[in-house]
C-alpha positions in Angstrom: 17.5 -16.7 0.7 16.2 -13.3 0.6 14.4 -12.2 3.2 10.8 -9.8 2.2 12.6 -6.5 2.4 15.3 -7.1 0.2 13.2 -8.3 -2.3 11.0 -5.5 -2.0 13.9 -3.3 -2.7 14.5 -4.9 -5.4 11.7 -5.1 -7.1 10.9 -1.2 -6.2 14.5 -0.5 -8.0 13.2 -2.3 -10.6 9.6 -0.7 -10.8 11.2 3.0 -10.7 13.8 2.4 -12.9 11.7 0.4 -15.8 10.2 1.1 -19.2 6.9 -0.5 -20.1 7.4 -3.2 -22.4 6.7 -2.4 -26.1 3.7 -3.5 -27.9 3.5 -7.3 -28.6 3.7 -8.3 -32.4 1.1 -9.0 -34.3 -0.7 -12.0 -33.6 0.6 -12.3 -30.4 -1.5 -12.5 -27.1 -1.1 -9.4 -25.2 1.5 -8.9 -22.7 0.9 -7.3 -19.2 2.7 -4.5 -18.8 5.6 -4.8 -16.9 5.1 -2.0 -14.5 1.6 -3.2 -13.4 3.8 -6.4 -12.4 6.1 -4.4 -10.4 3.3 -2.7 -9.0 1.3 -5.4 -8.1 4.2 -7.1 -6.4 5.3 -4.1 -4.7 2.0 -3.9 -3.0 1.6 -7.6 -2.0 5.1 -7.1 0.0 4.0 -3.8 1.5 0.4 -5.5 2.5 1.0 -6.6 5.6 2.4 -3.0 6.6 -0.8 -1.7 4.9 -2.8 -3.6 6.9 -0.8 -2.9 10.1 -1.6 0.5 10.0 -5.0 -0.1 8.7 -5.8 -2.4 11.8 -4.4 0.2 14.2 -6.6 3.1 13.2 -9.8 1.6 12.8 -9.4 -0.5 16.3 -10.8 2.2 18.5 -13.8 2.6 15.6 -14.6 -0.7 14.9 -15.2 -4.0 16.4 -13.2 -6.4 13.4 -10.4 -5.2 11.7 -11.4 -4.1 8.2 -9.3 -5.9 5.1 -7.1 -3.9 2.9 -6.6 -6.0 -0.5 -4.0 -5.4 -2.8 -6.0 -3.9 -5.9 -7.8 -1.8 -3.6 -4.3 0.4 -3.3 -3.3 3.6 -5.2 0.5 4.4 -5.6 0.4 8.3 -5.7 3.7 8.6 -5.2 7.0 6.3 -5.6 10.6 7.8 -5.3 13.8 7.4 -3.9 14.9 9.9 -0.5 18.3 10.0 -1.4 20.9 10.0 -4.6 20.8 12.3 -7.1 20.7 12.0 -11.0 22.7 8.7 -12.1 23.1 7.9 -8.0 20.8 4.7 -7.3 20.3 5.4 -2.9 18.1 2.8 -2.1 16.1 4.7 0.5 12.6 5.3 -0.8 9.5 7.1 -0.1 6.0 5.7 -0.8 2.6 7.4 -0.6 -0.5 5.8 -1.5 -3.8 5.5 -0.9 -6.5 3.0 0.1 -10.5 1.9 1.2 -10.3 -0.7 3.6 -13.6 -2.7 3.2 -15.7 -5.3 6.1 -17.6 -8.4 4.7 -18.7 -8.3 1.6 -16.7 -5.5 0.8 -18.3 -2.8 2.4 -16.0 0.1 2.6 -15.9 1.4 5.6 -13.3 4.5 4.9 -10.5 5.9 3.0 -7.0 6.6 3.9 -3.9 7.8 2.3 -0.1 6.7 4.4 3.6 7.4 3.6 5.6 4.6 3.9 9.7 5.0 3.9 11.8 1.5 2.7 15.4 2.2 3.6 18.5 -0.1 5.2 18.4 2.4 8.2 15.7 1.2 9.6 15.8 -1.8 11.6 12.4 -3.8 9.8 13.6 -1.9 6.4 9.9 -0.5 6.3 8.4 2.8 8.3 5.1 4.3 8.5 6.0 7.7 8.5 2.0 9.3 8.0 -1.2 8.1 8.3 -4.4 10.3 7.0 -7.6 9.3 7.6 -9.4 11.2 4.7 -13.0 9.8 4.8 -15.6 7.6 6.6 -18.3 5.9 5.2 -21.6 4.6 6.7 -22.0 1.2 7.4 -25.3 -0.6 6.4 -28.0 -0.8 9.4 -27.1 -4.7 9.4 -23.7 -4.0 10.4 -24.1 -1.2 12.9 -23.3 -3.3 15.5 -20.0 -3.2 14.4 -19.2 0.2 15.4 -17.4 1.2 18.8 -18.5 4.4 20.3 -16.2 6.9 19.8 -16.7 8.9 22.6 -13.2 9.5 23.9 -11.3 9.1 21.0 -9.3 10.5 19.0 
């Protein structure tokens, strides 16, 4: 049985290496592109990392962890670290953005993270950056929510 990292890798080879499918014939129900699929399932394996990191920078800030769901993530940026052309290295690099949301999805910020997949690593997946790029205010009926932030970072 494969274990979540290996079939994240392999569905990441997969996702950099495919072609979107070619238009369905006529008559035929539209088919979902293949590389949303990839995408989609790439991001549902990396969620719980997401949401790792997610949990660990908003704890100072606010008093629940804020959710990170999967069609709330941006890939802006998919490759591998190592190989060259025609060389499939199977250490990759991952940047991508998010808004992590409270209750009825209110979002509460915005941040962008690296994320490296690679056999070196021990758990196969490391954050390697995490950027806070903006906060937004929370309603006045959630305010109660927010830590101070007087000594932090």
């Amino acid at each position: 049985m494969k274990t979540r990292v290996e079939t994240f890798l392999l569905l990441l080879t997969i996702l950099l290496s495919s072609i979107p499918t070619t238009a369905a014939a006529a008559g035929d129900q539209p088919k979902e592109p293949k590389l949303l699929l990839y995408q989609d399932i790439m991001m549902e394996l990396l969620l719980p990392d997401i949401q790792n990191a997610v949990n660990d920078y908003y704890k100072h800030r606010l008093a629940e962890n804020p959710l990170v769901y999967p069609y709330q993530i941006e890939i802006l940026q998919a490759k591998r670290v190592n190989g060259g052309p025609g060389d499939r290295g199977f250490h990759f690099s991952i940047t991508l953005e998010t808004m992590p949301v409270l209750g009825p999805h209110i979002t509460v910020g915005k941040d962008r993270m690296t994320f490296e997949v690679s056999p070196l690593y021990p758990d196969k997946i490391k954050l390697i950056t995490f950027k806070h790029l903006q906060t937004f205010e929370l309603p006045s009926n959630m305010q109660e929510l927010l830590k101070s932030t007087k000594g932090t970072p």
